[in-house]
DOSETOR-86908 format. One record per residue: x, y, z of N, C-alpha, C in turn. Coordinates in steps of 0.2 Angstrom, whole numbers, plus 2048, in hexadecimal, padded with zeros to 3 digits. Each point is the difference from the previous one (the first is absolute). Example, Ala and Ser with C-alpha at 12.3 -4.5 7.8 and 13.67 -1.06 7.14 Angstrom:
2
8427E48277FC806800804806800
7FE8057FC8048068017FC805803
END
This chain:
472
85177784A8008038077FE7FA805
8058008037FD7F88077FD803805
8008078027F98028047FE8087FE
7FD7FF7FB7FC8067FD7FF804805
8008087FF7FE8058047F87FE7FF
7FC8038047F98027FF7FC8097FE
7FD7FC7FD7FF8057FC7F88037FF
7FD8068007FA8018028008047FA
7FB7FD7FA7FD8047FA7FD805802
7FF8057FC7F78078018018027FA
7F87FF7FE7FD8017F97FC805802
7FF8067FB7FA8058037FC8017F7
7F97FD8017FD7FE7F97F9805802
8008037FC7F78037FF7FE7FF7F6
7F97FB8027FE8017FB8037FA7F9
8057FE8028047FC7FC8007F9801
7FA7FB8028017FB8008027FC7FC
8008007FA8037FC7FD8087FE7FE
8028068018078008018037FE806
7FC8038078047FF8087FF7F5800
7FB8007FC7FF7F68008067FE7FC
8018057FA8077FC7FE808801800
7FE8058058078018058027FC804
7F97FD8038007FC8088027F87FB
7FF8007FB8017F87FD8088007FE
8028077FF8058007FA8077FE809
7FE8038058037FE8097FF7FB800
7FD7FD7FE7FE7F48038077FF7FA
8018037FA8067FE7FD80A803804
7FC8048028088008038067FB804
8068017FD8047F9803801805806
7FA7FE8068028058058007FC805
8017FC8057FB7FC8077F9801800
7FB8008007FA8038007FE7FF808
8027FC80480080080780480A803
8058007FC8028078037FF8057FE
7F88007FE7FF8057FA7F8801804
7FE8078017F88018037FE8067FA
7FA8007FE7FE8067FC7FA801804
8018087FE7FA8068037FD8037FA
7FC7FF7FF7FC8057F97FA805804
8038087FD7FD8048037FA8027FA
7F98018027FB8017FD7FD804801
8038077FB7FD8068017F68027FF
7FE7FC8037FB8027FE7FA7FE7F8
8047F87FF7FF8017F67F87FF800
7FC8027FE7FB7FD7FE7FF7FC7F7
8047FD8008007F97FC8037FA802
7FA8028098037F88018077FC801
8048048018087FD8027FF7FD805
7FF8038068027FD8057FC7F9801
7FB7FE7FF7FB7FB8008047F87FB
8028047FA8027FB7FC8077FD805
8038068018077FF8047FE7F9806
7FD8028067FF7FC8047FC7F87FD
7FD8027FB7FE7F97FF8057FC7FC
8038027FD8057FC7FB8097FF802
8008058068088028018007FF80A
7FC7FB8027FE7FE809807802802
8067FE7FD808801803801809800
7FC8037FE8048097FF7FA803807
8048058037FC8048047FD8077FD
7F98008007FD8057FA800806806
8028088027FE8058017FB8037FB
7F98018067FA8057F9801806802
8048087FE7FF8068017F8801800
7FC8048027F98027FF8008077FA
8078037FE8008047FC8058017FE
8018007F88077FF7FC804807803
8057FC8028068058038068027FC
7FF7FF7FA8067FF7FB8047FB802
8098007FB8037FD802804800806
80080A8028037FF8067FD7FC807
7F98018017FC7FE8057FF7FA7FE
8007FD7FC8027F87FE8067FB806
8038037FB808800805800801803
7FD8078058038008067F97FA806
7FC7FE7FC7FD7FB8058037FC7FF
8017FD7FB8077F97FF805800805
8028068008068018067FF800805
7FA8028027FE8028077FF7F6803
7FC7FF7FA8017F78038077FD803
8058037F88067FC804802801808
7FE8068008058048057FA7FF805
7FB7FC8017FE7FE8068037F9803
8017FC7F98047FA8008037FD807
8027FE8048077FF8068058007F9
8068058028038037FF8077F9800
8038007F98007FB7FD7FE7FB800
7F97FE7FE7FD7FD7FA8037FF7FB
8008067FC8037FF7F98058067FE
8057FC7FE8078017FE7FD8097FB
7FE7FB7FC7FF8077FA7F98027FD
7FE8047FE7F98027FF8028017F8
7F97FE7FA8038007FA7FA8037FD
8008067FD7FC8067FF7FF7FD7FA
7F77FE7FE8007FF7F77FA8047FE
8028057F97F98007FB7FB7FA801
7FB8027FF7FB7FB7FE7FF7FD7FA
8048077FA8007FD7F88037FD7FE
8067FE8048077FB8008017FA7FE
8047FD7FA8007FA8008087FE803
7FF7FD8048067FD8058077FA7FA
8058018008027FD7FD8017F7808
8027FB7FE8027FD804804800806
8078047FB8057FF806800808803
7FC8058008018068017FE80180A
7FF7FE8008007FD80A8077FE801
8017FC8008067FB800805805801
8008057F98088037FF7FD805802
7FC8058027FD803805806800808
7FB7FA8018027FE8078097FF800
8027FB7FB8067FE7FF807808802
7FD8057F9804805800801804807
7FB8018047FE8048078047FE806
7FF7F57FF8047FC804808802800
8038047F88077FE7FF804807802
7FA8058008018088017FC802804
8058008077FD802805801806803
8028067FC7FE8068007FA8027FC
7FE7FC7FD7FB8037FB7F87FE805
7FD8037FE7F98028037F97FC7FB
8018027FB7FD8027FA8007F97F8
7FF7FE8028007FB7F77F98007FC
8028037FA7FA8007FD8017FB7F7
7FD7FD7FD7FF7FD7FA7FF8057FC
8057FD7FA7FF8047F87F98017FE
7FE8057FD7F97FE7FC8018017FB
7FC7FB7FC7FF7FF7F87FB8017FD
7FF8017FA7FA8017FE7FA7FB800
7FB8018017FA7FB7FE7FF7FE7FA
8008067FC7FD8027F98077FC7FA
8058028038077FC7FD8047FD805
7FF7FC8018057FB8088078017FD
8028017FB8087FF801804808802
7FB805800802808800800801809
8058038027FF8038087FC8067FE
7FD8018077FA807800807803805
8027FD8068068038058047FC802
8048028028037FB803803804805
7FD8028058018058067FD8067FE
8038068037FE8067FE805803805
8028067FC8038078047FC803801
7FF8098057FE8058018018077FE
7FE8027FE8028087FC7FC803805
8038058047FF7FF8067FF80A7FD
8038007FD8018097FC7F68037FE
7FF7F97FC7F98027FC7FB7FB802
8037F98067F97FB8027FF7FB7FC
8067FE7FB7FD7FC7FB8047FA800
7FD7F97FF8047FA8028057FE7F7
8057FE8038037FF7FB8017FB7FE
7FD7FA7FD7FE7F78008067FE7FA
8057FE8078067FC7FA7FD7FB7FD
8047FF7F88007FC7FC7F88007FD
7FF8058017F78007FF8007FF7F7
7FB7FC8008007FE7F88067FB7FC
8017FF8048097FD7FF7FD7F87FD
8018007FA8017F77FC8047FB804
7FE7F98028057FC8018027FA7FB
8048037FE8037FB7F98007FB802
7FE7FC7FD8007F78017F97FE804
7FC8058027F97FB8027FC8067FB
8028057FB7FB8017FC7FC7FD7FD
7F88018017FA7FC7FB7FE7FB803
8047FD8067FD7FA8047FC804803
7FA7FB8017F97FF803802800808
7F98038048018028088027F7802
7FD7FD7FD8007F88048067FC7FF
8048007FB8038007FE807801806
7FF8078008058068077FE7FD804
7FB7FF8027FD7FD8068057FB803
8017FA7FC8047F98018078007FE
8018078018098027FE805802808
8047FF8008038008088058087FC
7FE8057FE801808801805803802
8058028008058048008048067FC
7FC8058028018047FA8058037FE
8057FE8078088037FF8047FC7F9
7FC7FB8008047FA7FC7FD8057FA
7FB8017FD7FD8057FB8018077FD
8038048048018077FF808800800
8028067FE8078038017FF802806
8068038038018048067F97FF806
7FE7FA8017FA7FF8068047FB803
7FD8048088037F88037F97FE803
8037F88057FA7FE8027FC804804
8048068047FB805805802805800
7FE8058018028087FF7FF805807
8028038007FB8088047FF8037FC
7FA8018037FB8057FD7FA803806
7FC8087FF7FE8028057FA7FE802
7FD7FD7F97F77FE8037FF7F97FD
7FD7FF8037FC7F97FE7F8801800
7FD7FF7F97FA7FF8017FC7FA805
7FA8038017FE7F88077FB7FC7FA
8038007FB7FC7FC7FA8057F8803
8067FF8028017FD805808803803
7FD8018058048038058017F9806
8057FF7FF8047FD809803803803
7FF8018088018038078007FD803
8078008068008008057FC7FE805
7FE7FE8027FA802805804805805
8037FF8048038058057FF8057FC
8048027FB8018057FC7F9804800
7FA7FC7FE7FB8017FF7FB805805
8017FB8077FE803806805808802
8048017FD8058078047FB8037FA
8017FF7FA7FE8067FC7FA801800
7FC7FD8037F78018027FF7FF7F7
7F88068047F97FD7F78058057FC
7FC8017FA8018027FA7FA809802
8058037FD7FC8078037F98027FA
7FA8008037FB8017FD7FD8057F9
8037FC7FB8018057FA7F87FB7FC
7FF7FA8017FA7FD7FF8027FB7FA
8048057FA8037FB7FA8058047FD
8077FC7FD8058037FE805805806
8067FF7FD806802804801800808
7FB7F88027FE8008088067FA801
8057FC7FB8037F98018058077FD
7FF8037FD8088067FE802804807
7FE8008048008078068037F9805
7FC7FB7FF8037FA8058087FE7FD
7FF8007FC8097FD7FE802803801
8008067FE804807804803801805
7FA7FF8078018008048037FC805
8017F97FB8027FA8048098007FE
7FF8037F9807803802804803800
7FC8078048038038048047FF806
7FD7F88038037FE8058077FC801
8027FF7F88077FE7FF7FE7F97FD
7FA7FC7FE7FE7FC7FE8027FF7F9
8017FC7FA8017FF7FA7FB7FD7FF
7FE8037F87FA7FE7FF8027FC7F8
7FE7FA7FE8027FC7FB7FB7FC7FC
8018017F97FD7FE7FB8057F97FD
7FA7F87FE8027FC7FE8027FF7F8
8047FB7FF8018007F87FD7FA7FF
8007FA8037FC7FA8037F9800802
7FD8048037F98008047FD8067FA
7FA7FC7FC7FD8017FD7F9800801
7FC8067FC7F88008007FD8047FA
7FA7FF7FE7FF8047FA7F9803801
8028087FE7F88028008008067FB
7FA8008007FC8057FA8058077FF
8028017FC8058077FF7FB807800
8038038027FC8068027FC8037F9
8038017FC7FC8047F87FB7FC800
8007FD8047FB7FD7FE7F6801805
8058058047FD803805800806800
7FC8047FA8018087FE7FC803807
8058048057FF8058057F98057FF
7F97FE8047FB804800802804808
7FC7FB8047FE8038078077FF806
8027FB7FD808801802804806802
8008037FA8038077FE7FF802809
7FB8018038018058058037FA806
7FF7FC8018067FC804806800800
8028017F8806801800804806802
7FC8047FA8038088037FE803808
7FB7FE8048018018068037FE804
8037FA7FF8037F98058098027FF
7FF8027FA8088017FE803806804
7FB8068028048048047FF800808
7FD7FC8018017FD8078077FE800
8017FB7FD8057FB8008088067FF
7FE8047FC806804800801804804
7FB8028058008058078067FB805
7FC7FB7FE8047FA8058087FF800
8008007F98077FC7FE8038057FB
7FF8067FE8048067FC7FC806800
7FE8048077FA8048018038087FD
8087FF7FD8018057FE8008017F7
7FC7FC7FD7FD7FE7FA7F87FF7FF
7FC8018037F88008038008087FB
8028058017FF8057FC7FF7FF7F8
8067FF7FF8017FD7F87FA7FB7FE
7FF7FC8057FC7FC7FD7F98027FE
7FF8048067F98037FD7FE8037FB
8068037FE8028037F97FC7FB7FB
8057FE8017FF7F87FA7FA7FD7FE
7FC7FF8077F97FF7FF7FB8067FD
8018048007FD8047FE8018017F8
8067FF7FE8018007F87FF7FA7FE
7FD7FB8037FE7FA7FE7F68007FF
8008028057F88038017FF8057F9
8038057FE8008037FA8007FC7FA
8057F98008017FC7FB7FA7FD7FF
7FC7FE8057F97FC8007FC8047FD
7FF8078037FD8047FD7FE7FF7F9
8088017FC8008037F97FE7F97FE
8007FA8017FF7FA7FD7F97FF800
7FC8068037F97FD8017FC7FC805
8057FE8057FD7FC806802806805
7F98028018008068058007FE808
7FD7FA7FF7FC7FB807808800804
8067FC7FB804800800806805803
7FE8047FC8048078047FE800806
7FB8028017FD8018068017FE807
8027F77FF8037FC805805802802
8058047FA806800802801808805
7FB8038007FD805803800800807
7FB7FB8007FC7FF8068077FC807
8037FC7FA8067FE804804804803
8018047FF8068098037FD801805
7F78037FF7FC8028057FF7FC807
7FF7F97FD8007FA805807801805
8037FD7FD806802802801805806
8018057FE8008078047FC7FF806
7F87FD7FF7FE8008048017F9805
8057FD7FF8017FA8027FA7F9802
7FE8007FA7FC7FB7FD8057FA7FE
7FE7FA8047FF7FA7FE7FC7FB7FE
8037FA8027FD7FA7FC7FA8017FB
7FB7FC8017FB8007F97FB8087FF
7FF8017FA7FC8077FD7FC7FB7FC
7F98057FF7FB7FF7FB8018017FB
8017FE7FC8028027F77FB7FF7FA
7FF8077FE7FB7FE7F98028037FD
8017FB7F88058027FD7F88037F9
8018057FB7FE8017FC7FE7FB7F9
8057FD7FE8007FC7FC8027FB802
7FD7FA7FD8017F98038017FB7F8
8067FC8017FD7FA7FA7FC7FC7FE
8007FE7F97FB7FC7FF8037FC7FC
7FC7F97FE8047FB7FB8008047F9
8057FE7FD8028037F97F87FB7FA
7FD7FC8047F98007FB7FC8057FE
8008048087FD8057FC8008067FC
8098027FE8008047FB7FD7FD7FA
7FE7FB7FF7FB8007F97FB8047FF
7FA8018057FC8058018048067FB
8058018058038068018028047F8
8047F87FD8028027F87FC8007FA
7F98028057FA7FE7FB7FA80A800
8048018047FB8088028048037FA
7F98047FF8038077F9806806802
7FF8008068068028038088017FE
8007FB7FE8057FA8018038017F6
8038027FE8037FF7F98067FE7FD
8058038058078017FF8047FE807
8037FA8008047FD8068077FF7FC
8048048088068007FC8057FA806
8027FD7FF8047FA8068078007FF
8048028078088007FE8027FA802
8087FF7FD8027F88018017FC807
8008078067FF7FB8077FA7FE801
7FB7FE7FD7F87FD8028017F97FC
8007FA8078007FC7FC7FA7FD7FF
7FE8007FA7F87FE7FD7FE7FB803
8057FC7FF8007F68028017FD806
8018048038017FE8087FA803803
7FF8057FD7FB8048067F87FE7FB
8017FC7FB7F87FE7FF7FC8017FA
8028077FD7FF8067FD8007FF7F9
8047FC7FD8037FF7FB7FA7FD7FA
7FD7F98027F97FF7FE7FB8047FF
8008048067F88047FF8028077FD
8048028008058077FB7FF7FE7F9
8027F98007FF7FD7F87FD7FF7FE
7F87FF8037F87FE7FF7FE8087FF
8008048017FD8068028028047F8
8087FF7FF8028027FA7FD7FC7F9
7FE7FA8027FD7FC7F97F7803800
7FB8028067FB8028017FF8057FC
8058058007FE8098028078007F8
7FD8037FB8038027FB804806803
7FE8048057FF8098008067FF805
8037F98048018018048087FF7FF
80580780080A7FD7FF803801805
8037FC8038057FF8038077FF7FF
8048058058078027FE8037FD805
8077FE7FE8047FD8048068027FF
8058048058058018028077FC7FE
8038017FC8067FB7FE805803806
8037F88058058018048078047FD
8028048048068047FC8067FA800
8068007FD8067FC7FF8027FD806
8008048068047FD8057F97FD807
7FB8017FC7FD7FC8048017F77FF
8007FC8048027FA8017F97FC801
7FF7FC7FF7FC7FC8007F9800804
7FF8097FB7F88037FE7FA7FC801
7FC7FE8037FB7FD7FC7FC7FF7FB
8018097FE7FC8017FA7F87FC7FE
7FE8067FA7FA7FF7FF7FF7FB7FA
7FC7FB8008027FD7FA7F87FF7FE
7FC8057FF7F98007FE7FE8007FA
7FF7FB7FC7FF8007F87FA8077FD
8028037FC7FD8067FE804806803
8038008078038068028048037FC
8008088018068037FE805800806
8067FF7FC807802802802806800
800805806803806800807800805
8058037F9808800804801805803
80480080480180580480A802800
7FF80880080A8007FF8047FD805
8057FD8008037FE803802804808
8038077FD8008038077F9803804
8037FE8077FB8028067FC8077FD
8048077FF7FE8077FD7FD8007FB
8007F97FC7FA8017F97FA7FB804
8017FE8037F97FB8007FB804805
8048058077FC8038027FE8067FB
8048017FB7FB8037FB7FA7FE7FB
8017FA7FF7FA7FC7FE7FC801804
8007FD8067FA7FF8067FC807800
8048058017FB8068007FB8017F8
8047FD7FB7FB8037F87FA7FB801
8017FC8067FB7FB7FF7FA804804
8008038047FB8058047FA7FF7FD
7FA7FC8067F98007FC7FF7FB7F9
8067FC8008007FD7F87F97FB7FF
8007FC8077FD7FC8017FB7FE806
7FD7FA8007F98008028037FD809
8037FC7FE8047FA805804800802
8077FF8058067FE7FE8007FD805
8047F97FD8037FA807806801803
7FF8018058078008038017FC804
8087FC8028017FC803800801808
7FC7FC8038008048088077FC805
8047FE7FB8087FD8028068047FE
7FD8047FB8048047FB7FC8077FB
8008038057F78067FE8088067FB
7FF8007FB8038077FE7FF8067FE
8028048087FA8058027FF8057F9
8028047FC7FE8057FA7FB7FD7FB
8017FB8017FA7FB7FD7F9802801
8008008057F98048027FB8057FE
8058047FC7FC8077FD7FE7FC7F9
8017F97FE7FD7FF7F97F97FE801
7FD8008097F97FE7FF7FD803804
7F98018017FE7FE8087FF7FE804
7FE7F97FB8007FA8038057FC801
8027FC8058077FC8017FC7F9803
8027FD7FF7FF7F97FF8067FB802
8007FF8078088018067FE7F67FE
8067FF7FE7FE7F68018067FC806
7FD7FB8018077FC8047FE7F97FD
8037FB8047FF7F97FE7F87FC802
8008058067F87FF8057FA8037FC
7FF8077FF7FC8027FF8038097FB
7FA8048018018047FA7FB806806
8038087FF7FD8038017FD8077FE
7FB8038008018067FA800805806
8058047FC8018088057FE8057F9
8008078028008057FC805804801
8018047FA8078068007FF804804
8058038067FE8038057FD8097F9
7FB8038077FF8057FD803805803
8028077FE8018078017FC7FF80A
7FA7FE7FB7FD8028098037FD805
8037F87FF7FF7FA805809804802
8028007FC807803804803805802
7F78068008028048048017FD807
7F97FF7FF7FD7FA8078047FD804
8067FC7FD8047FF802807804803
8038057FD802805802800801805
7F98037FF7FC80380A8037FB804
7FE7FA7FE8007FA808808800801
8068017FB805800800804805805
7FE8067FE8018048047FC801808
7FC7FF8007FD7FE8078037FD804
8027FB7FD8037FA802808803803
8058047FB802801801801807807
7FA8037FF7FF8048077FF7FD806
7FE7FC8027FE7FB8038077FD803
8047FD7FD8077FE801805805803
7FF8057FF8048078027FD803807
7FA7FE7FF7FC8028068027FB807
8007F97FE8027FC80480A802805
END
């Protein structure tokens, strides 16, 4: 480009120095002009010293300190409030980034490039890839299911043939094209949202649409797409402009859960207010679903969300969640109490990722008294990770769905522990313990089998809740 637009970065980081430092290094690599290039790093408040490190080590970036974490939406909307005090063009386009991002090189460029070539479009946002596997897309835009609230992430999990197994640095020093990669892609699409994981705007565009409506975190850059275009604007995702971050499963939903569910019927009042009914439905049978799983803390957010809601509650809520995790060391304690005799593990747990495997193995070599059962994956599961603990038993299960929920009930009380995967929880499983032992890749949590009592308990709130809504 012989004369680069100008372009004004906004990072909103709480807490996450180590990463926001190597997003800012990973921008010194971009083939961008770096003359036409200004960053804003917004700091929510972190107390691990971000913003200190930031001005010392990064004197070219302008640090905003909030006095208290605003989430992602009050983030962004300080970011924007700076732009928009700017003299009005200043800068050509505003480029919205995660803090946990790694920036590919050219993903500015074809950013800017694509926006340049399509001047009805508003909106350009970059493919995300995974972190954890760079060659797999996590989106590559998103639709809106606009019926139930729920975002529908093209090519999600999609493999790209010919850069599988290659290392991130690798990708890094590759000039990227995905169109050239896939069947049926081109190098741009329409689609209706763009995560601000990186997001490019307009600036104009920016300024008509105002802040982001205060939901504090989650579906506040969903409600903005939407509305931007609603204005006749096209909103576009690149095949070219890459970046790569942490995939969600890898991020098992605690206190989220009520951002989500309350933020999502906002958003539907807004933009399909004739479906807000249904939806509150849905939350409610999902609240139930937490229930039976044993995360009662869990249900209860999704509770509290309806109610909130109703009452027209925003941005940030005080959240205490009942169970909290811990590192998977100290289920060793755990496989050591008398308790404890009979653990049974189905084949969604994966032992070796989540830590587990070692100390599950050691515990069996200790404790003679102690057996462990393991689920064999039925035929048409695909690449199980199954349990591969020496001494385990193998218990099969029938093929059809109507015999293994019959298994799952003869199991009732069988055992002391059951592991269930908090990626892939299979809810009738739960009556084989009363202990559950919920695992992820991060940590490990214990819940207990709901009782008779806890769901009357629940009921009650359920129906209140419901009276309450009617009342309204």
């Amino acid at each position: 480009m012989s004369a680069s637009p100008t372009v004004l970065v906004i990072i909103v980081t709480w807490n996450k120095k180590a990463y926001v430092v190597d997003l800012l290094q990973s921008l010194q690599r971009l083939r961008y002009p770096s003359e036409r290039l200004d960053v804003v790093v917004v700091d929510n408040a972190s107390s691990d010293g971000t913003a200190e490190v930031l001005q010392r080590d990064f004197p070219g970036i302008h640090v905003i300190e909030n006095s208290e974490n605003l989430g992602g939406t009050g983030g962004f909307n300080t970011g924007l409030r700076y732009a928009f005090a700017q003299p009005e063009g200043k800068y050509d386009y505003l480029w919205l980034l995660d803090n946990d991002v790694q920036v590919h090189r050219n993903a500015l460029t074809e950013l800017v490039t694509l926006l340049e070539s399509e001047q009805d479009a508003a909106v350009a946002g970059s493919t995300m890839m995974q972190l954890t596997t760079p060659w797999r897309i996590n989106e590559m835009g998103s639709f809106v299911d606009l019926h139930r609230g729920r975002l529908l992430l093209n090519r999600h999990r999609e493999d790209v043939p010919g850069l599988e197994g290659k290392p991130l640095e690798e990708l890094h020093s590759m000039d990227i094209d995905l169109s050239g990669y896939l069947e049926d892609c081109r190098p741009s699409m329409d689609v209706e949202y763009i995560a601000a994981a990186s997001l490019l705007i307009r600036s104009r565009v920016a300024r008509e649409a105002g802040l982001w409506d205060d939901y504090f975190i989650h579906y506040d850059d969903v409600e903005w797409c939407l509305r931007i275009a609603r204005t006749g604007h096209r909103i576009l995702v690149s095949a070219r402009s890459l970046i790569w971050h942490l995939p969600a499963e890898y991020k098992v939903p605690t206190w989220i859960l009520y951002y989500d569910n309350r933020n999502v019927q906002y958003l539907l009042e807004k933009h399909a207010p004739e479906n807000v009914r249904g939806l509150r439905r849905w939350i409610r049978k999902k609240a139930l679903y937490y229930m039976l799983l044993g995360k009662n803390d869990l249900a209860r957010l999704h509770l509290e969300a309806l109610k909130d809601y109703r009452q027209r509650k925003t941005g940030r809520k005080d959240i205490v969640l009942d169970n909290c995790y811990f590192p998977p060391a100290h289920v060793e304690e755990l496989l050591h109490s008398d308790g404890i005799r009979r653990i049974l593990i189905p084949w969604t747990v994966d032992l070796d990722k989540s830590g587990l495997h070692d100390i599950v193995a050691a515990a069996m070599k200790k404790r003679s008294d102690l057996r462990v059962d393991c689920l064999v994956p039925p035929p048409f599961v695909e690449d199980a990770p199954g349990c591969r603990l020496a001494g385990a038993s193998p218990v099969r299960l029938p093929d059809g769905k109507a015999g293994r929920w019959c298994n799952y009930l003869t199991m009732y009380n069988h055992y002391d522990m059951l592991l269930q995967s908090d990626y892939q929880p299979i809810l009738p499983l739960n009556l084989a313990a009363k202990k559950i032992l919920y695992v992820h890749y991060e940590g490990v949590s214990l819940r207990h089998r709901p009782t008779t009592k806890k769901l009357v308990m629940f009921f009650t709130a359920h129906c209140r809740l419901i009276n309450f809504s009617t009342a309204k």
